[in-house]
Backbone as CSV, one residue per row, in Angstrom:
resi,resn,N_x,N_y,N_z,CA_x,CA_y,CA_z,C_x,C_y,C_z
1,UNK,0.840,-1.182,0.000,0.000,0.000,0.000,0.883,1.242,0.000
2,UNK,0.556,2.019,-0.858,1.571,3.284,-0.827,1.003,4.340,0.384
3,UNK,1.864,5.119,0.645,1.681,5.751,1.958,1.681,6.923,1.229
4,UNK,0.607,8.012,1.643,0.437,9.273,0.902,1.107,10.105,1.769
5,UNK,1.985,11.318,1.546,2.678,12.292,2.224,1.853,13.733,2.299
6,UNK,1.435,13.637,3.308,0.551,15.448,3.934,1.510,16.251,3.955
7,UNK,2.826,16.035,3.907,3.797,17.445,4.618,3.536,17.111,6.191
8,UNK,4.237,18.159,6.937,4.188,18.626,8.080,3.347,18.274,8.769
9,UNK,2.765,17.948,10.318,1.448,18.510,10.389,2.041,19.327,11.656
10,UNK,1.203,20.621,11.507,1.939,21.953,12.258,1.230,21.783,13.533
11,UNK,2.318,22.371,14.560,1.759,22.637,15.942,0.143,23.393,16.171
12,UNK,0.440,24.438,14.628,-0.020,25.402,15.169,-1.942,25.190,14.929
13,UNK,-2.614,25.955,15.608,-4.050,25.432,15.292,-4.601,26.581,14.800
14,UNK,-5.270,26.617,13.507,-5.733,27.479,12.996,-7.912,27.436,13.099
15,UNK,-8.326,28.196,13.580,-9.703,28.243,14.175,-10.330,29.287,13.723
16,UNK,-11.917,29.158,13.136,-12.710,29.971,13.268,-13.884,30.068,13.882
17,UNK,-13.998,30.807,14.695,-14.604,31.336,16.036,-15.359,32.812,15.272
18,UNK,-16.755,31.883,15.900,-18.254,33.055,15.586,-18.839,32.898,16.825
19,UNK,-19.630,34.322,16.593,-20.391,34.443,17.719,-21.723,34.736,17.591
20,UNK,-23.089,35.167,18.731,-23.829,35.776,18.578,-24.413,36.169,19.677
21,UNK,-25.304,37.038,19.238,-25.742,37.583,20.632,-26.363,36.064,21.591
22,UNK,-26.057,36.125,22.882,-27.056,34.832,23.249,-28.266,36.023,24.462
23,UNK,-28.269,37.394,24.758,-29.261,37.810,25.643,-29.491,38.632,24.426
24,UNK,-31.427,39.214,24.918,-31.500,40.596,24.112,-30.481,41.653,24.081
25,UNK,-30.381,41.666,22.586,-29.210,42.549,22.081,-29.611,43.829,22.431
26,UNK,-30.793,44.716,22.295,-30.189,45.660,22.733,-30.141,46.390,24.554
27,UNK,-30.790,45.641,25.399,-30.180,45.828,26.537,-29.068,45.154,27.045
28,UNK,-28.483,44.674,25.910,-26.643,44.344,26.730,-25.580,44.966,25.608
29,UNK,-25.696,45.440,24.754,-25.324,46.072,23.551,-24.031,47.293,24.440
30,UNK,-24.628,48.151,25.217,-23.294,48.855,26.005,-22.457,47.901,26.709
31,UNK,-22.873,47.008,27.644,-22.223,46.515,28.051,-21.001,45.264,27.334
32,UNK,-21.743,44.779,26.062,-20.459,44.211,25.085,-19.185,45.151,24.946
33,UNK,-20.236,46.408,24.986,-18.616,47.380,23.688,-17.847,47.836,24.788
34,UNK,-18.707,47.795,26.173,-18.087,48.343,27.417,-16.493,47.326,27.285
35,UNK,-16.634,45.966,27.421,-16.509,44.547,27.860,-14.871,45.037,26.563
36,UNK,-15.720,44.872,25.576,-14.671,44.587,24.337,-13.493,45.678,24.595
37,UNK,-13.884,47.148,24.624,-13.216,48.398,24.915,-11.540,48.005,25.585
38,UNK,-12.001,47.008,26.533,-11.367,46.662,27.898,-10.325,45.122,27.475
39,UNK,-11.006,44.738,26.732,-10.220,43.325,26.387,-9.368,43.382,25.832
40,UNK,-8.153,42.874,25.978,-7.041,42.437,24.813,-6.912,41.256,24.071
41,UNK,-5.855,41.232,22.511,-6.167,40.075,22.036,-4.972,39.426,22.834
42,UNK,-5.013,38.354,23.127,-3.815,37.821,24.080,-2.626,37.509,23.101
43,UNK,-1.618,37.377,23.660,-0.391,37.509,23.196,0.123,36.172,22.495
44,UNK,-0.263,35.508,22.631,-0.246,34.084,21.983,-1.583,33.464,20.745
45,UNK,-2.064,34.588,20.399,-2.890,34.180,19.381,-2.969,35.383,18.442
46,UNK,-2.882,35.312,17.234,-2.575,35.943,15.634,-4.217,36.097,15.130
47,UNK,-4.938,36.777,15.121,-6.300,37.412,14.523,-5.936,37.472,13.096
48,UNK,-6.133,36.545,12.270,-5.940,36.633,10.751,-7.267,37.316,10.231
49,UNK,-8.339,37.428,10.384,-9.322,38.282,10.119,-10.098,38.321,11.632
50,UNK,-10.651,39.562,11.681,-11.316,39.697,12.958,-12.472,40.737,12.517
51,UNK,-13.920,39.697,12.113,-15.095,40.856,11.491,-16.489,40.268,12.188
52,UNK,-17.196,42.024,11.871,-18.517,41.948,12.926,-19.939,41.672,11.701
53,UNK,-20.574,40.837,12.152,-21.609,40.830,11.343,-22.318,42.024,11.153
54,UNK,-22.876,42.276,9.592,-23.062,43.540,9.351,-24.784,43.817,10.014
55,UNK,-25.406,43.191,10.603,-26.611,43.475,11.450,-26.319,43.332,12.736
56,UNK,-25.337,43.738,13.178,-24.950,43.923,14.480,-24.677,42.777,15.824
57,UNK,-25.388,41.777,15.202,-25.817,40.439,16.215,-24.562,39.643,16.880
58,UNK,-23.266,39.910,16.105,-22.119,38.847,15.813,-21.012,38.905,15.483
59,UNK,-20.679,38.055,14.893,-19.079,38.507,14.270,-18.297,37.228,14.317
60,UNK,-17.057,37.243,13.908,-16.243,35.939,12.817,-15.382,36.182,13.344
61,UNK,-14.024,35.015,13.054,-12.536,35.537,13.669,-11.834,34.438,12.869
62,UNK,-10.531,35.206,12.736,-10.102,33.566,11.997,-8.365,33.548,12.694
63,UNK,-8.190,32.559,13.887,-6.822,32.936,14.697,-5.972,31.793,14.401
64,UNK,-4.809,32.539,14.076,-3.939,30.951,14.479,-3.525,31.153,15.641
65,UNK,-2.631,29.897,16.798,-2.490,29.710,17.927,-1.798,28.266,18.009
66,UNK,-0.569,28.653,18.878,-0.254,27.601,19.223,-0.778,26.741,20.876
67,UNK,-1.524,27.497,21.294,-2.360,27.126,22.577,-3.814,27.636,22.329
68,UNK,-3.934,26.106,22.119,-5.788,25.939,21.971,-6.293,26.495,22.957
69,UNK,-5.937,26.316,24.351,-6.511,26.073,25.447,-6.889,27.975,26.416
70,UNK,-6.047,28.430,25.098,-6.088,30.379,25.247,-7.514,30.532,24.855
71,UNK,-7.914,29.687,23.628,-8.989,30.715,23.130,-10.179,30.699,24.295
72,UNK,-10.235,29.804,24.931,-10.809,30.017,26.584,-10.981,31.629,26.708
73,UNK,-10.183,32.523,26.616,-9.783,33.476,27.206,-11.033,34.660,26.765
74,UNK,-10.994,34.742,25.612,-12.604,35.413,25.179,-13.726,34.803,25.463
75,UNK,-14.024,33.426,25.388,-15.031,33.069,25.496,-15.305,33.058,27.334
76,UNK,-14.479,33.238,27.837,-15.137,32.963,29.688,-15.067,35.065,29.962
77,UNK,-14.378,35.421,29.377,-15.047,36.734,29.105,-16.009,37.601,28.877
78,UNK,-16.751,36.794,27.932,-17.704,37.295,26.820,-18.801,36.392,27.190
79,UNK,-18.960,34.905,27.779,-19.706,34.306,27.745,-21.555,34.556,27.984
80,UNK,-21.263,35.419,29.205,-22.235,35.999,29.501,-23.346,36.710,28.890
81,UNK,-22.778,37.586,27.607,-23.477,38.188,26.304,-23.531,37.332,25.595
82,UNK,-22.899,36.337,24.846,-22.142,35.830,23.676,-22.167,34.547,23.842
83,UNK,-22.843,33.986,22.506,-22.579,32.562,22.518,-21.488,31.858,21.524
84,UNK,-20.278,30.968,21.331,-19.351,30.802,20.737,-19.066,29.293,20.075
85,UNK,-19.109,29.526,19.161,-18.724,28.150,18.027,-17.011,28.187,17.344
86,UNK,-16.396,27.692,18.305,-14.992,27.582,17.883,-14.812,26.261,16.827
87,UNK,-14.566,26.253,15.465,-13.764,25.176,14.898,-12.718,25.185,14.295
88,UNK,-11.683,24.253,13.873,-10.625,24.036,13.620,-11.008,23.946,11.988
89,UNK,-10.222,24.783,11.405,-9.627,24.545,10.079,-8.668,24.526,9.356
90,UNK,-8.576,24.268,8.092,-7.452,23.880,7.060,-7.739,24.514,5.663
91,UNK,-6.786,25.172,4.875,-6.786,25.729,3.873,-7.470,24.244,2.873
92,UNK,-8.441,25.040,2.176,-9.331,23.884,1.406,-8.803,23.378,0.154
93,UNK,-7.461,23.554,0.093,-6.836,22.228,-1.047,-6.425,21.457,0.183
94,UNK,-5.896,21.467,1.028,-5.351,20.702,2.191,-6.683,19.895,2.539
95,UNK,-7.611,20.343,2.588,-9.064,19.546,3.255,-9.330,18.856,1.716
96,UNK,-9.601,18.905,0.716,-10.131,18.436,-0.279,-9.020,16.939,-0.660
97,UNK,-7.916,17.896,-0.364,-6.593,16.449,-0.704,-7.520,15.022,-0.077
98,UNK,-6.995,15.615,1.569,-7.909,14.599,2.534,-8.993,14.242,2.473
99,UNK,-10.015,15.072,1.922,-10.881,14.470,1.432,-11.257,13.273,0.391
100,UNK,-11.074,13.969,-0.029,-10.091,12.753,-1.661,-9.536,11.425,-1.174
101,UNK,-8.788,11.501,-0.143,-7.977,10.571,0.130,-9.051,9.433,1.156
102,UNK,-10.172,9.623,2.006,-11.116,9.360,2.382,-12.083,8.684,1.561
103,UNK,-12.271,9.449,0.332,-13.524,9.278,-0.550,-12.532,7.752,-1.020
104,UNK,-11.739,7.705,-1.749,-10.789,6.305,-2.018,-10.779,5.606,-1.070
105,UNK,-10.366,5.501,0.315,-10.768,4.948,1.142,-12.177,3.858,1.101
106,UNK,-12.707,4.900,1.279,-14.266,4.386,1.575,-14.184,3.281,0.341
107,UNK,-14.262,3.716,-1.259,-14.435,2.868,-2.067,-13.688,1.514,-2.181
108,UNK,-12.401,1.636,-1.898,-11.603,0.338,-1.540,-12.442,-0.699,-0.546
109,UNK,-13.164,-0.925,0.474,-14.007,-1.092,1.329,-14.955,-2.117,0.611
């Protein structure tokens, strides 16, 4: 069986993290921007895009990080307003390869 070569696989974890309002938005609406005003991005995580949904409700993030266990750090922050869907991704020739490589899989079977 030939063994297929991925490259590398990197320390680092690349995540995109959305949010949304989880109380009525607009009686906690000061208190987010109060919240945010005050927060820093921590020093161990890289904000490759960092955007707010354009109806106000939300917003996107796209971080790399070599400590998963940081992105904790907004979400026990924010939790209180904000509800959070962190997942892990991969540039989509990298996911499709693997994909690919799955879909063969399966059919060998």
């Amino acid at each position: 069986m030939e063994r297929r070569d991925y490259g590398e696989v990197p320390n680092e974890l690349e995540g995109a993290s959305g949010w949304h309002c989880a109380a009525e938005p607009r009686r906690w609406k000061k208190a987010i921007l109060a919240a945010f005003a005050k927060w820093q991005i921590p020093a161990d995580q890289n904000y490759k895009e960092f955007l707010s949904r354009i109806d106000g409700e939300g917003g996107f993030a796209v971080i790399d990080t070599d400590n998963q266990a940081g992105l904790l750090d907004g979400v026990s922050k924010f939790t209180t307003w904000l509800e959070f869907d962190i997942v892990p991704v991969v540039d989509i020739m990298d996911g499709v390869s693997v994909l690919a490589a799955g879909a063969d899989f399966r059919e060998s079977v």
